[in-house]
Residue, then its C-alpha position, 0 to 999 in steps of 0.5 A: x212562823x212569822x205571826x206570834x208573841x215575839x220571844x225573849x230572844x227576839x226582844x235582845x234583838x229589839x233592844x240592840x237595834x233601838x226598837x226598844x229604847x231606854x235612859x238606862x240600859x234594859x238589865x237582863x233581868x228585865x227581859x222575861x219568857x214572853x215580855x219585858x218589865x218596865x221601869x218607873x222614871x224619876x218623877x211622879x206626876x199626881x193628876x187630878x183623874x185619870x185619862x187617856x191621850x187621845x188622837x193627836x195628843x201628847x201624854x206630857x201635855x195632858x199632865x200640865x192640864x190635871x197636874x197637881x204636884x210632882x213628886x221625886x222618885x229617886x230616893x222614893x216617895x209614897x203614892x197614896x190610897x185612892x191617889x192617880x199618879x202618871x210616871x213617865x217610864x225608862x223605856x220608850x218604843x220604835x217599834x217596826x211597821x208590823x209589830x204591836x204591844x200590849x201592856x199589863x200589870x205584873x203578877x205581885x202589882x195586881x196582887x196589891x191592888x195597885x191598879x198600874x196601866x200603860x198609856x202612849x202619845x195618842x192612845x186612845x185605850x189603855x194598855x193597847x200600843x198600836x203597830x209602829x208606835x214610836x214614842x213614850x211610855x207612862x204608867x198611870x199609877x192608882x193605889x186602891x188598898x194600900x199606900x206604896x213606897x216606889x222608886x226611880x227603877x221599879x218594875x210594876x208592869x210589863x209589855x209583850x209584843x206581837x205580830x200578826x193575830x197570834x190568839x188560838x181558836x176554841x178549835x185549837x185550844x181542844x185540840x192543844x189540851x188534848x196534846x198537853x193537858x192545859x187544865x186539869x180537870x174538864x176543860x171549859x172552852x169558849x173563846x179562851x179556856x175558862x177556870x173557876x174559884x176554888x172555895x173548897x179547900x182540901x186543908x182547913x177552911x181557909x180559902x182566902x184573903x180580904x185587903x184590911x181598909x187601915x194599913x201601914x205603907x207597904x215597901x215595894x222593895x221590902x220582899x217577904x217582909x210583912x206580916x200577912x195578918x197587918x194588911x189581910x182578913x183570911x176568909x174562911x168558909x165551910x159551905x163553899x160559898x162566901x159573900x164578897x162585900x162592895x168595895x173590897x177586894x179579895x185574893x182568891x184561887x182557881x180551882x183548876x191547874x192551869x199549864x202554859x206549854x214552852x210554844x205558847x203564851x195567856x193572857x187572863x182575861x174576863x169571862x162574862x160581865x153579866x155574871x155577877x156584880x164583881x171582878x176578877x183583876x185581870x192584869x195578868x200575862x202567863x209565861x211560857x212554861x208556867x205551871x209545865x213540866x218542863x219548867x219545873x212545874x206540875x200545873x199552877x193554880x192562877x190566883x184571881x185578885x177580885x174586886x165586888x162591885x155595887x151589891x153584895x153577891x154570893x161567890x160559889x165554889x166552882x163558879x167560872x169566873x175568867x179565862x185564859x186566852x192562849x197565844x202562839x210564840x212567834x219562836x220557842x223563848x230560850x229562857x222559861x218561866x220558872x227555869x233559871x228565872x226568879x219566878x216567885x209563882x211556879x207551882x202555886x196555890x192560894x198566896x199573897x205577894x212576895x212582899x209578905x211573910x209566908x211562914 
């Protein structure tokens, strides 16, 4: 298949040949199923607003147009709440004609609330790298919930690359369930494969968490380290519904099991905007392997990071509130999601990020 999300495999080889370049060797542990993390730089710029390049533009030049002050990442530095931060990263890109990327926030980021986004020379979306990009990469930086210590190395995001249209079908996606079981229960298929949230917890009555607005600075190294109860509201709700409050952001569950088989790859996508007056945080790739047997998964649960808007509203259980839009591999990765990786989320149901006690 020449078409596809380039493999783990492939992006070794885009690393040798400096399609993939960076100012400190990529480590392995950077190289992932399906993407490859990126490293924050050494210096932060604090800008008045977010921004894109634009065409024709140069990132570096529209920083000296909203920089505040800089801030030296090397021996770590707070960014904070509510604060916009543009980071040059380690990696830059010299990608071929007909290879294009896309950028995403990783798993533990979103569910922080630290709004990360990717921008390039010339970019006129976020996240979005057109083919045969050469350049730079930043990662604009917004902390929403809670202040973080970041550091020169850290990996808050991650690109995966692709050529050609590689997105399947509503037509495949029925015809991939069948074969696999992508979901459990009733697969709702329409553009991607829907899933909703799950306020009926088969345990107790707790069915997430609420982002505490007063909090100490969270450590991004610090790995199961605080205290959940010092940065989160647990929800609780015995008649399936809760009203999510405007501005505040909740960690929530799917209803549904979801599996990602090994030939694959998702990316989480919003289902409807006119649906209700929240979001749910859709930075978010799904490997290769997650939530599939043969990576040590039984089907995983997609923890939704969601954010109410203007009004209150009402969230009901079972309500559709994203989907998963399903990828060809361009090749089969050698490595999986959850199989020989750090994989911190195989298997998962309702849970905060690994920077927090779970027990």
């Amino acid at each position: 298949m020449s078409f596809g999300v380039l493999a783990s495999q492939t992006l070794v080889e885009m690393i040798k040949t400096g399609a993939i370049r960076a100012d400190h060797a990529v480590l392995p542990a950077q190289v992932q199923p399906a993407s490859l993390d990126l490293r924050l730089g050494a210096v932060a710029y604090r800008v008045r607003a977010s921004f894109l390049a634009g065409h024709g533009n140069l990132v570096s030049d529209r920083v000296k147009d909203f920089e505040m002050h800089q801030i030296d990442l090397t021996k770590g530095a707070v960014l904070e709440k509510g604060c916009v931060y543009v980071i040059p990263l380690m990696e830059s890109l010299n990608l071929p004609a007909d290879v294009t990327a896309a950028a995403n926030a990783k798993s533990s980021t979103g569910r922080l609330d630290l709004l990360t986004r990717t921008i390039t020379d010339g970019g006129v979306e976020f996240d979005r790298i057109p083919q045969g990009y050469k350049g730079p990469l930043y990662a604009e930086v917004c902390p929403r919930s809670f202040s973080v210590l970041a550091r020169a190395g850290q990996r808050l995001n991650q690109i995966r690359f692709r050529v050609g249209h590689a997105i399947l079908s509503d037509a495949d996606l029925y015809t991939l369930h069948a074969q696999s079981t992508l979901v459990s229960g009733d697969a709702v298929i329409s553009e991607g494969l829907g899933f909703s949230v799950d306020l009926r917890p088969q345990i107790g009555d707790l069915v997430g968490y609420r982002a505490k607005p007063h909090t100490g600075v969270i450590d991004l190294d610090l790995l199961n380290h605080y205290k959940p109860s010092d940065y989160w509201e647990e929800v609780r709700t015995l008649d399936t519904r809760i009203i999510l409050d405007p501005g505040a952001f909740y960690i929530l569950v799917s209803r549904e099991s979801v599996t990602i088989p090994p030939q694959y790859a998702a990316e989480m996508a919003p289902y409807l905007a006119m649906v209700g007056e929240f979001r749910v945080h859709y930075a978010g790739f799904f490997d290769p392997g997650f939530g599939h047997a043969a990576a040590g998964g039984a089907g995983s649960r997609g923890v939704l990071e969601v954010r109410c808007h203007e009004a209150p509203f009402v969230l009901e259980h079972g309500q559709i509130v994203g989907r998963l839009v399903y990828e060809h591999m361009q090749k089969l990765p050698d490595i999986l999601y959850g199989s020989g990786l750090s994989s911190n989320y195989q298997g998962q149901s309702l849970k905060l990020s690994k920077h927090f006690q779970t027990s």
